[in-house]
C-alpha positions in Angstrom: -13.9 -12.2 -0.4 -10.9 -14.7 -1.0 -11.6 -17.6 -0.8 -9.0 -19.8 1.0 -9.0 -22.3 -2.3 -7.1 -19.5 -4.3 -4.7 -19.0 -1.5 -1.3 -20.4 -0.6 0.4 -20.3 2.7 4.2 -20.6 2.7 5.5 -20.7 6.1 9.1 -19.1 7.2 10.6 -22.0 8.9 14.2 -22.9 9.9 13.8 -26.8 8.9 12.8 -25.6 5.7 15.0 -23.6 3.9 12.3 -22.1 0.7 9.7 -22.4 3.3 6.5 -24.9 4.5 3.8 -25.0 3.0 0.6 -25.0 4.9 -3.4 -25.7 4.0 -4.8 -22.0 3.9 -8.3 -23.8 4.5 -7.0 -24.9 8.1 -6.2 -23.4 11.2 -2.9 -22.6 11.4 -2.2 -20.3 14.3 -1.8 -20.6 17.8 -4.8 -18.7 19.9 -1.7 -17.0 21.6 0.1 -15.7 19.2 0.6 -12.4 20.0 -0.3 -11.4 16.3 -4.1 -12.4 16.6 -3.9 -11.2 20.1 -2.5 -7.4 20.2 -1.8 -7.4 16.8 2.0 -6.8 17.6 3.3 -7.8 14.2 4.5 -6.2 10.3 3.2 -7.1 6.8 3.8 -5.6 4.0 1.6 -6.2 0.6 2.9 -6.6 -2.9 2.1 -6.9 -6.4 3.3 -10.1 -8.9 2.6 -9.7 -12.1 3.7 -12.9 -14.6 5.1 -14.6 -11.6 7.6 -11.7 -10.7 7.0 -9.5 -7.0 7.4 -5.7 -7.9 9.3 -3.6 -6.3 10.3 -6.3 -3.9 13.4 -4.8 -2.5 11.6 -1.9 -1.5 9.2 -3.9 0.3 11.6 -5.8 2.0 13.3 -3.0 3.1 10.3 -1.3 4.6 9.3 -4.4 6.1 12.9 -4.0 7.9 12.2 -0.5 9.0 9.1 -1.9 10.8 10.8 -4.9 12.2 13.6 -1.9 13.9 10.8 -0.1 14.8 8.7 -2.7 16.9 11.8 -4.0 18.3 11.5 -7.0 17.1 13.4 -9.9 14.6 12.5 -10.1 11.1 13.9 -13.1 9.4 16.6 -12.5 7.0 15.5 -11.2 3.3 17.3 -13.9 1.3 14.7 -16.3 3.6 11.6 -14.1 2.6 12.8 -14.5 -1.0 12.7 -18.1 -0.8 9.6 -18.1 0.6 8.2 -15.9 -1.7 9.2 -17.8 -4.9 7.7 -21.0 -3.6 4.7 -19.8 -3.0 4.4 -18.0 -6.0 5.5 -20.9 -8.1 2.7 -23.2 -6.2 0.1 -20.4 -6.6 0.7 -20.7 -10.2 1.1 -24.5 -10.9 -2.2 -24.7 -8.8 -4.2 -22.1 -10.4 -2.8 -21.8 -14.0 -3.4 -17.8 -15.6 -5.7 -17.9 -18.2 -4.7 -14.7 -19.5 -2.2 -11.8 -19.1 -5.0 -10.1 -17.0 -5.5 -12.6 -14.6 -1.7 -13.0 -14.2 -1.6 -10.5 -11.4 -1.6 -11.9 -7.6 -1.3 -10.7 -4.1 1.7 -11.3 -2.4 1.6 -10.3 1.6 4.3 -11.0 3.6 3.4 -11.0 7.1 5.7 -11.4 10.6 4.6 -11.3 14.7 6.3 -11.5 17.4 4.8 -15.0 17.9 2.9 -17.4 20.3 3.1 -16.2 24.2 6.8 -17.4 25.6 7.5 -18.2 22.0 11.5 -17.7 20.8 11.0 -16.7 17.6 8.5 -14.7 15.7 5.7 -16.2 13.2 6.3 -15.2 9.5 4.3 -16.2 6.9 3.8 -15.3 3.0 0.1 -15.5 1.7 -0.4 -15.4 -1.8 -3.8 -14.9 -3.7 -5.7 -13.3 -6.5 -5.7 -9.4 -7.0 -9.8 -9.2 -6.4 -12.2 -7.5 -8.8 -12.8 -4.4 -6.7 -9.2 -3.1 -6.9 -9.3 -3.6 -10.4 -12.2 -1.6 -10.9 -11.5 1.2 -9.1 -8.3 1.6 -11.0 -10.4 2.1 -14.3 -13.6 4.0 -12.8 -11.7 6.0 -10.0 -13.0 6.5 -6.1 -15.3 9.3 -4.1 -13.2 9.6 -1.0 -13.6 12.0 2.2 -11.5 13.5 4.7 -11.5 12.2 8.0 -9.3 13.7 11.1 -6.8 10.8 11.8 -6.9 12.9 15.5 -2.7 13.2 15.9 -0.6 16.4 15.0 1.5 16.5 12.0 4.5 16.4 15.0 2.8 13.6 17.0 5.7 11.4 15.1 8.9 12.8 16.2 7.1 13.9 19.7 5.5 10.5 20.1 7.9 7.5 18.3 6.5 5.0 20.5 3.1 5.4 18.5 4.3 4.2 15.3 3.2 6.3 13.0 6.0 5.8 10.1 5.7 1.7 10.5 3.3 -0.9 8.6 1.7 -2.9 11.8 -1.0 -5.2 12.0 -2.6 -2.7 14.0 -4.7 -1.5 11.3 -8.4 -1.6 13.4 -8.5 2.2 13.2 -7.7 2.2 9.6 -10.5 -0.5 8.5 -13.0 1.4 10.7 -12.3 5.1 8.6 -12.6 2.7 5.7 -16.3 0.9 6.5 -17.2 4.7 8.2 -16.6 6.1 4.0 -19.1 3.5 2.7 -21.6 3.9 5.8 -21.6 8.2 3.9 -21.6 6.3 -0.1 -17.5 6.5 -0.3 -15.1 4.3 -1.4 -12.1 5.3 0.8 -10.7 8.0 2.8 -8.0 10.8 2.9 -6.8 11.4 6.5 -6.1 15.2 7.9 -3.7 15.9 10.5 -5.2 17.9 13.7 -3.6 20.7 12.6 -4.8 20.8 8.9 -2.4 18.9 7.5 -3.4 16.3 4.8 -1.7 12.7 5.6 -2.6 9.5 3.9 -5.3 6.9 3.0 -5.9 4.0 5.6 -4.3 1.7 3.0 -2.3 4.2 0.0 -0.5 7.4 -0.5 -2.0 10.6 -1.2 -0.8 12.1 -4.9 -1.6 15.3 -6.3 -1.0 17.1 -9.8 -1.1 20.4 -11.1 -0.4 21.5 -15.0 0.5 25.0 -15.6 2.1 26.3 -19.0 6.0 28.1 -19.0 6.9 31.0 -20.8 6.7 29.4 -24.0 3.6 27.6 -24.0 5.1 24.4 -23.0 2.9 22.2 -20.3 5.1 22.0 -16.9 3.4 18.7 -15.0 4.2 19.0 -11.4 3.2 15.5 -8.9 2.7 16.1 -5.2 2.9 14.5 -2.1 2.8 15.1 1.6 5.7 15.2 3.6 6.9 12.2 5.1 8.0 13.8 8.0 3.9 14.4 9.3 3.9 10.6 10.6 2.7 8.9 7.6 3.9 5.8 5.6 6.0 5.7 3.4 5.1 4.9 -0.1 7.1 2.6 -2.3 4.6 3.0 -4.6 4.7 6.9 -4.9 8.9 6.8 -4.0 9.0 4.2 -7.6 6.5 7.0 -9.2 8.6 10.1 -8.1 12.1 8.7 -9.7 10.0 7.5 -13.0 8.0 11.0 -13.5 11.5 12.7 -12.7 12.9 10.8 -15.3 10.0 11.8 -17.5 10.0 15.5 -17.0 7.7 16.0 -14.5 8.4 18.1 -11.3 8.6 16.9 -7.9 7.1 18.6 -4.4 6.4 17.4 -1.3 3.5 19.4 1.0 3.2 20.5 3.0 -0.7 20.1 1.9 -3.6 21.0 3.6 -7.5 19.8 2.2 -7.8 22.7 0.1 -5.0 21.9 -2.0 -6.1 18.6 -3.2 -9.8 20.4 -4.3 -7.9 23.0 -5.7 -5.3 20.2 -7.7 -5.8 19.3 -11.9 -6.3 15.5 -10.2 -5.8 13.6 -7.2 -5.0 10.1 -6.8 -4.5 7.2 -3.8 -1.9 5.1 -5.1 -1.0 1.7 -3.2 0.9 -1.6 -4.4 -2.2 -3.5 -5.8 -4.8 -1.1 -6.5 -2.0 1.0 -8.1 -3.5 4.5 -9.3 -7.0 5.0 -8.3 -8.0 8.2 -10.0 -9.8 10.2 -6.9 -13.1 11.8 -9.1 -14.7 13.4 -5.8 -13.9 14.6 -2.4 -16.5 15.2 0.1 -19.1 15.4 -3.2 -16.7 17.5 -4.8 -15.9 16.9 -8.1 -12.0 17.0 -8.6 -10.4 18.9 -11.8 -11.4 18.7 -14.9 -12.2 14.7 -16.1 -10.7 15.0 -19.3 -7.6 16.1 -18.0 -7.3 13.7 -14.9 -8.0 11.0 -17.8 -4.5 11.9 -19.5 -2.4 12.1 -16.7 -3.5 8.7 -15.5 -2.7 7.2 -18.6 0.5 8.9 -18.9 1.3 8.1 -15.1 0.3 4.6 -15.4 2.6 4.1 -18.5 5.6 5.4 -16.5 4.1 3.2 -13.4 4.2 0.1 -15.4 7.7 -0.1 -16.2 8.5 -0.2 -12.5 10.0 -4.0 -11.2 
């Protein structure tokens, strides 16, 4: 748990052009706002590492796409940048790194449509320490198993008003798969579509590999993912993955996947913005690929994943 020492609370405020700062030990919303309420709101959650956000324009961007999705009024991203550098800068001149492995923090940008009546929405940025857990599953990998998420791969496109492709705070479903895994001795979760489809991970991107040999002998790597288009998230994560991997000679594919593909896969992984690559060593007891192998492709993709701003 984080404790609200190690956190700082920058404030999107018009009277304050890089943001206010507020006490994250005291109460700062309003019982009404509708964020707390209905959770009718966006965040999105991002990775600084020496002081500088990764992949930040993707994450603003996505954070857009959820605003036009919910219909409602995200401030400007030249005002999240702001806010994002000064609490950044105040995270750091309060709590000092002590090494280049504790210079990683937890950067979460979060809007709602505001208090009941309210004009304007309520956007803050919360900045903290990555926490110990995500760190170590990076290194020692997750079990993981397959829950229905109970829509069709179609409910998307038949349904938009369900909003499957946007990052809400409605995420009660997704914590509840999530504490359901470690009830059964799980770390996380892979969602299936209704119809068989494989989707995502309550908080990450579902990645695949499979390693053949060509003609010649020569290893062809190939990384998966499911299709977007099945009313899942998408990734910035795996999309800054897929161009680096391209780049690197790896070929691309996106699903459509079904559960027996990912037992059948060389490794599996659930890749998000802070955990980053958690190696996925069993599914449903399962053990997944060969560990030696799954050992080498996480250490190449996390080289190519670590040259990624």
């Amino acid at each position: 748990m984080t404790s609200p020492a190690s956190v700082v609370l920058v404030f999107l405020d018009s009277a304050f052009p890089d943001g206010r700062l507020a006490d994250a030990s005291q109460p700062q919303l309003l019982v009404t706002d509708q964020g707390a309420t209905r959770g009718d709101g966006a965040f999105e959650t991002m990775l600084a590492v020496g002081g500088n956000v990764r992949k930040i324009q993707a994450h603003l961007d996505r954070l857009d796409g959820s605003g036009k999705a919910l219909d409602l009024a995200i401030p400007g991203q030249d005002q999240w940048r702001r806010a994002i550098a000064a609490a950044i800068a105040e995270h750091r001149s309060q709590h000092p790194p002590v090494s280049d492995a504790d210079d990683e923090l937890v950067v979460k940008l979060v809007v709602t449509r505001g208090a009941e009546g309210a004009a304007a929405p309520t956007a803050w940025v919360q900045v903290s320490p990555v926490g110990a857990g995500a760190r170590r599953q990076r290194e020692t990998g997750i079990d993981v198993i397959l829950l229905d998420r109970g829509y069709d791969s179609d409910a998307a496109e038949r349904a938009p008003w369900l909003l499957l492709g946007a990052k809400t705070l409605s995420y009660a479903v997704n914590m509840a798969a999530l504490r359901h895994a470690h009830k059964q001795g799980a770390d996380d979760v892979i969602f299936f579509s209704s119809d068989g489809r494989v989707l995502e991970g309550p908080t990450s991107t579902v990645l695949l590999a499979h390693v053949d040999k060509s003609d010649d002998g020569t290893p062809v790597k190939r990384l998966i993912t499911p299709q977007l288009d099945s009313g899942i998230l998408a990734g910035t994560s795996q999309g800054a993955l897929f161009k680096a991997a391209k780049e690197a000679g790896w070929e691309l594919g996106y699903g459509p996947l079904v559960p027996q593909d990912l037992l059948d896969a060389d490794a599996v992984w659930l890749i998000s913005s802070v955990r980053l690559l958690a190696p996925v060593n069993r599914i449903d007891g399962q053990e997944i690929g060969t560990p030696s192998l799954q050992k080498e492709l996480t250490a190449e993709l996390n080289e190519l994943f670590a040259g990624i701003q």
